[in-house]
C-alpha positions as CSV (number, residue, x, y, z in Angstrom):
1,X,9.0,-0.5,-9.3
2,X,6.5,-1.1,-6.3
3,X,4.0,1.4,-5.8
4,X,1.7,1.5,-2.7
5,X,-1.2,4.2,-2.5
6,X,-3.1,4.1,0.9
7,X,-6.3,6.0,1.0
8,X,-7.7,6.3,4.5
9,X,-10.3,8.2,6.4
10,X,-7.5,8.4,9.1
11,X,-5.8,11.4,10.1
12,X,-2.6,10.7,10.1
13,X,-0.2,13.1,12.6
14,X,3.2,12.0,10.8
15,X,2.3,11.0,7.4
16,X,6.5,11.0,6.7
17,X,7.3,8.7,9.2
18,X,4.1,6.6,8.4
19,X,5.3,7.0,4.2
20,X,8.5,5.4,5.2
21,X,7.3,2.2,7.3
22,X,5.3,1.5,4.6
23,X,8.1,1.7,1.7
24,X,10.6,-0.1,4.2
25,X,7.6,-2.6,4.8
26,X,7.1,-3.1,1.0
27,X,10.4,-3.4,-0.3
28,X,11.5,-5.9,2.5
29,X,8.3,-8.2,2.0
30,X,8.7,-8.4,-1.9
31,X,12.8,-8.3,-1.7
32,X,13.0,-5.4,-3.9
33,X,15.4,-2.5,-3.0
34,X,13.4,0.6,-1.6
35,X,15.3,2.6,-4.4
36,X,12.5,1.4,-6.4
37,X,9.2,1.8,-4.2
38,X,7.0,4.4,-4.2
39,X,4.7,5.4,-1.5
40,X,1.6,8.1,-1.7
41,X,-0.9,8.8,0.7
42,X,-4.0,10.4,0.7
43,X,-5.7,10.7,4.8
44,X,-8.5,11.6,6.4
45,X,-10.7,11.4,3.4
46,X,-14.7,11.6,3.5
47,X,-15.1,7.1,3.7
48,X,-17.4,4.4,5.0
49,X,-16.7,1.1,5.2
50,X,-20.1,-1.0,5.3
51,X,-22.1,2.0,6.2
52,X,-19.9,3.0,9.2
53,X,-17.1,5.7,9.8
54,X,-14.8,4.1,11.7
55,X,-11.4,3.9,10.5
56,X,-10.8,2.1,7.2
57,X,-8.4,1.6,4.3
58,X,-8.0,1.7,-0.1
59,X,-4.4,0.2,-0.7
60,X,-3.4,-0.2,-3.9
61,X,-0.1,-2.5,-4.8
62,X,1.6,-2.7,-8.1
63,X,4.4,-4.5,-8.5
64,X,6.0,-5.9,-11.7
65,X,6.5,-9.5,-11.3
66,X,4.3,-9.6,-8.9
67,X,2.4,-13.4,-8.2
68,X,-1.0,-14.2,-6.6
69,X,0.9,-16.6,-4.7
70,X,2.3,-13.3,-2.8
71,X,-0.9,-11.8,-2.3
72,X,-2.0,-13.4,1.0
73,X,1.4,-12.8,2.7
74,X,1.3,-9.7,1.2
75,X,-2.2,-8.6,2.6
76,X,-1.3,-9.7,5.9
77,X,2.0,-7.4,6.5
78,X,-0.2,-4.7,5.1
79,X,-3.0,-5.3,6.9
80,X,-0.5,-5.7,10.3
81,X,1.2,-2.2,9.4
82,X,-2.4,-0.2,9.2
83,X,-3.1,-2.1,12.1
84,X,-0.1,-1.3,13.9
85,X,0.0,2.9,12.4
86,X,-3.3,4.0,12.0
87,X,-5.4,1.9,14.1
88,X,-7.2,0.1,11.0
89,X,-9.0,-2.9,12.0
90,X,-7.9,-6.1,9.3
91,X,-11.5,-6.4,8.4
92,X,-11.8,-3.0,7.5
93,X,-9.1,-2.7,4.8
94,X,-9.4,-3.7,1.3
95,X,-6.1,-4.1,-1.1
96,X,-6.2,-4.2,-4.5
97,X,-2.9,-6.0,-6.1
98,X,-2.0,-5.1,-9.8
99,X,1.0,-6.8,-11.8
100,X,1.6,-4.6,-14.8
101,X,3.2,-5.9,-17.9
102,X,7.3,-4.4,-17.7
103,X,6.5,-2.6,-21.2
104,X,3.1,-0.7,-19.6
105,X,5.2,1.0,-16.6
106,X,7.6,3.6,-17.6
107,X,10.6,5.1,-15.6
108,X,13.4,7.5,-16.4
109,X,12.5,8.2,-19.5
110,X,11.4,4.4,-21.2
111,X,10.2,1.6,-19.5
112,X,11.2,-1.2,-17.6
């Protein structure tokens, strides 16, 4: 059940194509099918990132199951892919990584 939210101040010309890099990204660097992963986007928001406009990133990553020994590997394929998409400098994205409990996420009706 991987969901990734990116907020960005970014416009972003294809946000489809850009929404499927990112849930082919995720699902291949946790090893999860991308039945699963959910993507949402929210771009060119009103941010600053120490004081200054230039592009920047919000991601959010929840996975169930997810370790902190992931997280740095994790950060740096994100990080790569904003890089790579949007033009986001590394040092300007923060990620925030959440590993709900299987009984706090629900899908289809119950939960996993």
């Amino acid at each position: 059940m991987p969901y990734v939210h990116v907020r960005t101040n970014v416009h972003v010309d294809k946000p489809e194509a850009f929404l499927r890099a990112c849930s082919a990204h995720v699902a291949e660097a946790l090893g999860k099918p991308e039945r699963y992963v959910m993507v949402s986007l929210q771009d060119a928001l009103p941010m600053l990132f120490a004081a200054d406009g230039a592009p920047c990133a919000y991601v959010e990553l929840k996975s169930l199951g997810l370790s902190t020994a992931e997280t740095a590997e994790l950060s740096r394929g994100l990080c790569a892919l904003l890089r790579q998409a949007l033009g986001v400098d590394e040092a300007r994205v923060y990620i925030e990584f959440a590993a709900p409990e299987r009984a706090m996420f629900g899908w289809n009706g119950g939960t996993f």
